[in-house]
C-alpha positions as CSV (number, residue, x, y, z in Angstrom):
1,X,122.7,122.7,99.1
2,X,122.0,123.2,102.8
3,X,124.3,122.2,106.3
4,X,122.4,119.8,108.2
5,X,123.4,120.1,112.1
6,X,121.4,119.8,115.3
7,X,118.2,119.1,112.7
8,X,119.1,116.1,110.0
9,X,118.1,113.7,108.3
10,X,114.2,113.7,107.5
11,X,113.1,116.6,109.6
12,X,115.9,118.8,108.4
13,X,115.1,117.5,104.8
14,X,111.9,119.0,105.1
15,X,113.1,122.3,106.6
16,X,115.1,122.6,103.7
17,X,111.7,121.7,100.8
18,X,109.3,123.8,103.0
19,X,111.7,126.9,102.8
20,X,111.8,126.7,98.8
21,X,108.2,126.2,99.0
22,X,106.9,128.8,100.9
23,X,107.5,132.0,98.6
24,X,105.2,129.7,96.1
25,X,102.6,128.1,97.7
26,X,99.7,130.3,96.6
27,X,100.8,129.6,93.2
28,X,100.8,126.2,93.3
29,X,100.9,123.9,89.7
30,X,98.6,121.5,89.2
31,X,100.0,118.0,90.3
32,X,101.1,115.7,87.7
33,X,98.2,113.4,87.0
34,X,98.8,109.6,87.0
35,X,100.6,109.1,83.1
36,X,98.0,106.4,80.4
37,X,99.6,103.6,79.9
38,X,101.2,105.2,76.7
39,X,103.3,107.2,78.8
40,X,104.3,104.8,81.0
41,X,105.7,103.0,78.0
42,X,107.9,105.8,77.6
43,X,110.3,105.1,80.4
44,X,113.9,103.6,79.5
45,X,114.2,100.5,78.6
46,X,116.4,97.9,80.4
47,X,117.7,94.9,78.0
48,X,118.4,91.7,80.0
49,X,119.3,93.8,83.1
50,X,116.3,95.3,84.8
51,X,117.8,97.9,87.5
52,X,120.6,99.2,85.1
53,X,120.3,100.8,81.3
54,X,123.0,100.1,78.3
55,X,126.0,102.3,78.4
56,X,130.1,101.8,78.1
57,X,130.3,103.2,81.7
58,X,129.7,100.4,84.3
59,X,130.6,96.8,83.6
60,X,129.2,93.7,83.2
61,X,130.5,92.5,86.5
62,X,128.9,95.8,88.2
63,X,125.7,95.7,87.0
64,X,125.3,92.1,87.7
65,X,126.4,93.3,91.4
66,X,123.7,95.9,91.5
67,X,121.3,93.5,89.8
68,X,122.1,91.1,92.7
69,X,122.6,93.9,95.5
70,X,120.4,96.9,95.0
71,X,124.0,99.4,95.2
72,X,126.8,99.9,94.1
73,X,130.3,101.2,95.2
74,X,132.6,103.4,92.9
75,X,136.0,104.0,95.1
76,X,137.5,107.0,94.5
77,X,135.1,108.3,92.4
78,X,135.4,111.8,93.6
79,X,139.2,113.0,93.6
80,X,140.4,114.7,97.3
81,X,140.8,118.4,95.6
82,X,137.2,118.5,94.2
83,X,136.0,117.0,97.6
84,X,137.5,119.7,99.2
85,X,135.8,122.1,96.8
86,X,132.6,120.0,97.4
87,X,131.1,122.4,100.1
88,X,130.6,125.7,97.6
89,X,130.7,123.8,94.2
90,X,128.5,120.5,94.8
91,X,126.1,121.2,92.1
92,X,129.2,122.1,89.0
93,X,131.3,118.7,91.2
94,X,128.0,116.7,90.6
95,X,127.7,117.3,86.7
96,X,130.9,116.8,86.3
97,X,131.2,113.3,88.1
98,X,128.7,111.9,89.0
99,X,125.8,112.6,86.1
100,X,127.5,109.9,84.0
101,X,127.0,107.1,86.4
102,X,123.6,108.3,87.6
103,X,122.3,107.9,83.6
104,X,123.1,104.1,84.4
105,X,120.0,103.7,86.7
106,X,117.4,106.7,85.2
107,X,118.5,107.2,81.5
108,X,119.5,110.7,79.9
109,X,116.4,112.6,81.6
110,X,117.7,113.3,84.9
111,X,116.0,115.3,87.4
112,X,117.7,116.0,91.1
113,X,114.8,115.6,93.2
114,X,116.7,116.1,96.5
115,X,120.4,116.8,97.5
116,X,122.4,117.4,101.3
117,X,125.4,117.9,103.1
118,X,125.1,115.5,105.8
119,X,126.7,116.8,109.5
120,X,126.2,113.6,111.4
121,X,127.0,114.9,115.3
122,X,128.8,112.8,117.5
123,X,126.1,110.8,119.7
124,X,125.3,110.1,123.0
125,X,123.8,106.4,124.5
126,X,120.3,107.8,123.8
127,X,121.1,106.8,120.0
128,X,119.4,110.5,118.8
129,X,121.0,110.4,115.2
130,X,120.8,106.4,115.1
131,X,118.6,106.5,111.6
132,X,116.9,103.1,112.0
133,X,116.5,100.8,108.6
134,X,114.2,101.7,106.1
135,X,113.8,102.2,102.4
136,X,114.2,105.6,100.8
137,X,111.2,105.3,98.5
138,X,108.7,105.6,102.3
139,X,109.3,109.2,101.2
140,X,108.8,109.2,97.8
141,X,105.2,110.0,95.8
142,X,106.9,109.2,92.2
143,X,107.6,106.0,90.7
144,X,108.7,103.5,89.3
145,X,111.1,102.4,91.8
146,X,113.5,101.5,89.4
147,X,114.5,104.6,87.5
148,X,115.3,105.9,90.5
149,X,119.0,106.3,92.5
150,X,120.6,107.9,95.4
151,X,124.3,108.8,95.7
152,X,126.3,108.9,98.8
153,X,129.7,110.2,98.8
154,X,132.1,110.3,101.8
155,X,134.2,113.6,102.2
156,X,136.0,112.0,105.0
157,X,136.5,108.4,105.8
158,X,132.9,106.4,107.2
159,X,133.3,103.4,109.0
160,X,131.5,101.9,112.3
161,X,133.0,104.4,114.6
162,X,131.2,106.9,113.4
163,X,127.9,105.4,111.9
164,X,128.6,104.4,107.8
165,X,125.7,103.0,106.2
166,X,124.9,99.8,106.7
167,X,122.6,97.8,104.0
168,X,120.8,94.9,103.7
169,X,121.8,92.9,100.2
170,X,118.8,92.2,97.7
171,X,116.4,93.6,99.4
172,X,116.1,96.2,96.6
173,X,114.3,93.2,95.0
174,X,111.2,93.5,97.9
175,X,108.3,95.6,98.0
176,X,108.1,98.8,99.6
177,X,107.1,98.2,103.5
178,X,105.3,99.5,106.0
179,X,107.7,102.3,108.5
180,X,106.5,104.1,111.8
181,X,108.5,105.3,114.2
182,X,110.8,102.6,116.4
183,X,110.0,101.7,119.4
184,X,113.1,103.0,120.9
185,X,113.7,104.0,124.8
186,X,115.5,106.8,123.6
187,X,114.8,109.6,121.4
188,X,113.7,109.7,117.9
189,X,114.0,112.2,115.8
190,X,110.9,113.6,113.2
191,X,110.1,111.8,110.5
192,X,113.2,109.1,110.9
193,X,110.6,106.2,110.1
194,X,112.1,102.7,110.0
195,X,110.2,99.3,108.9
196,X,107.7,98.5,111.4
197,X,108.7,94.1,111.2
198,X,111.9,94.3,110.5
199,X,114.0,90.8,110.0
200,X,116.8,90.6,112.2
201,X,118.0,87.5,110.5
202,X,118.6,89.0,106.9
203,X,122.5,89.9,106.5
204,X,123.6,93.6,107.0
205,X,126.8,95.0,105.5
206,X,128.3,98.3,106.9
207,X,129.6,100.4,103.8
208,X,133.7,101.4,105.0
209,X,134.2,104.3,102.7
210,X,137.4,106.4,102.0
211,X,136.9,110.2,101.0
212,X,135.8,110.3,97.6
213,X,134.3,107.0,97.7
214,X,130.6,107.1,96.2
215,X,127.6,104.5,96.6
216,X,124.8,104.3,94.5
217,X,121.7,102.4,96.1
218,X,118.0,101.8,94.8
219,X,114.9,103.6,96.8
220,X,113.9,99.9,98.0
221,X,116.8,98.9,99.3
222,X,116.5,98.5,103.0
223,X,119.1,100.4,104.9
224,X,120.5,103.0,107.4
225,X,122.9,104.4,109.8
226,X,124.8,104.0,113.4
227,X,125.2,106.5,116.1
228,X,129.2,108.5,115.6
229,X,130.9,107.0,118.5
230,X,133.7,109.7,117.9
231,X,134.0,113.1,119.0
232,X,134.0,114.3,115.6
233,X,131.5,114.7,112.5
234,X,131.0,112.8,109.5
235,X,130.4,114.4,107.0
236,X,129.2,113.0,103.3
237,X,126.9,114.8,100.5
238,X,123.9,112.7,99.5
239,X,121.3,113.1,96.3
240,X,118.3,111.4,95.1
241,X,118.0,111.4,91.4
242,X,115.0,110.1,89.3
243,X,114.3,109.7,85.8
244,X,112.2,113.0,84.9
245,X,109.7,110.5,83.1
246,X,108.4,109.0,86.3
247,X,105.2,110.2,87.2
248,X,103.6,111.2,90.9
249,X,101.0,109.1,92.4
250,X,98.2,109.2,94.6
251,X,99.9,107.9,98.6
252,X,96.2,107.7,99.7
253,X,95.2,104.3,101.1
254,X,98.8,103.2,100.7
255,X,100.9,102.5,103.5
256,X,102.6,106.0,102.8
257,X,99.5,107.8,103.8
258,X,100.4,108.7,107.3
259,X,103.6,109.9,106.1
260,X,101.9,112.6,103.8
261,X,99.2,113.3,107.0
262,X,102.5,114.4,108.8
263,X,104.1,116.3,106.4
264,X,101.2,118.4,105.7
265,X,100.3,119.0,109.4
266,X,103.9,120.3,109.2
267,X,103.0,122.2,106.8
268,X,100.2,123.6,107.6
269,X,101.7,124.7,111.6
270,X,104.4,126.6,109.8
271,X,102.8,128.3,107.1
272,X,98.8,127.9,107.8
273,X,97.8,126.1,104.7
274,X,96.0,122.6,104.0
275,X,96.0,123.1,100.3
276,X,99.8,121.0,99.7
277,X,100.0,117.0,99.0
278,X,103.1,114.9,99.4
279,X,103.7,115.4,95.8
280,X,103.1,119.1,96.0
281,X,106.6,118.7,98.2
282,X,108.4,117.1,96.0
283,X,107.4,118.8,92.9
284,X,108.4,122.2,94.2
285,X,111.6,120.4,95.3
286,X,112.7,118.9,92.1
287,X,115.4,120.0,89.6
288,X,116.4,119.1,86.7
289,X,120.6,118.7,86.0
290,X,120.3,116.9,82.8
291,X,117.9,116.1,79.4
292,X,114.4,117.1,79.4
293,X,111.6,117.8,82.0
294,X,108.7,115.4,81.1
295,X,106.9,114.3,84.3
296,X,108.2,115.2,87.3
């Protein structure tokens, strides 16, 4: 687990992957080819719902919400004295609570592709840490979309003060879009890519969260943050989890090709190599916290 500060959100993300990679870069793996259409087969099966799997854990009425929705709020989910252990104990606080729901959206293979404490610094009018709207699966090279969930938990209260999500309702049920970087007259920060047409019209909720409070979302549903208008920070532990039986693909010719041409320019100032792919990243990155390592 790693303290974002002055660098977060994408840029610090990658500080954070590049540092795990280095030591192993000459001894790469070779990336996961694209599964036959027998392995594909092999991911869970949904039932009548298609974003959530059959368990005694969520209820009817919640996956239909996530169905219709793309996320999913669990208050309290996390009690105050393990939030306050969360800092040194995230990954034995993450088994314990939050695994169960997670198997919900990927099944009983679960691998922890990517996991933060989020520092969110107070802001200035120049809107620095504003992270516009996107959809968490710009930065993902594994799919399918659907067996894979982030979690979001809130070790202090998040509101509009100091920039809780905000999230656009169904639009987990779109296609993944094309993100730049926003035309902004302030400053934006590396690799916080937002949708290039973005639709002002479609609804927006902003997520009030208590501490302990935990949101699950899907990798296409279009969201982000505000600036923290307060004078403090706000703070909140984030992790994308996937089904280990999804499977990398090729970004090339896809509108997440530019995306992997930055990362591995990145790359290749800091450690002077051109022989890492977006999926290289990721695969390096990847853990698993539950079941069996297929794919990923």
């Amino acid at each position: 687990m790693e303290q974002l500060g002055k660098r977060s959100g994408p840029a610090a993300r990658l500080d954070v992957i590049l540092r795990h990679l280095s030591p192993r870069l000459g001894a790469a793996p070779a990336p996961t080819s694209v599964p036959t259409s027998a392995q594909v087969s092999t991911v869970p099966q949904r039932g009548r719902f298609r974003y959530t799997l059959d368990n005694d854990v969520l209820t009817t009425e919640q996956r239909q919400f996530y169905e219709d929705n793309g996320y999913l709020l669990i208050k309290k989910l996390v009690s105050d004295e393990d939030i306050e252990r969360f800092r040194k104990e995230f990954v034995r606080i993450c088994k314990k609570e939050v695994l169960r729901y997670v198997e919900c959206f990927t099944g009983p293979n679960i691998m922890a592709m990517h996991t933060m404490l989020i520092n969110k610094l107070p802001d200035s009018d120049k809107q620095t840490f504003l992270h516009p709207m996107h959809q968490d699966l710009h930065y993902f090279p594994f799919r399918p979309a659907d067996c894979i969930v982030c979690s979001w938990t809130a070790m202090e209260r998040a509101d509009q003060d100091n920039g809780c999500l905000v999230v656009q309702p169904g639009t987990h049920k779109e296609p993944l879009k094309p993100h730049g970087y926003p035309k902004w007259e302030g400053k934006t920060n590396k690799l916080f890519h937002g949708l290039l047409d973005e639709d002002e019209k479609t609804p927006r909720v902003h997520l009030v969260m208590e501490k302990g409070d935990t949101v699950f979302f899907h990798p296409l549903l279009i969201h982000g943050s505000g600036i923290n208008k307060t004078s403090g920070f706000r703070k909140s532990i984030s992790c994308h989890f996937a089904s280990s039986e999804c499977y990398y693909i090729d970004v090339k010719n896809t509108t997440q090709e530019h995306l992997e041409k930055e990362m591995v320019e990145m790359v290749h100032k800091k450690y002077n190599t051109t022989s890492v792919e977006l999926r290289d990243i990721w695969n390096f990155r990847a853990r698993l916290v539950q079941g069996e390592r297929i794919n990923l």
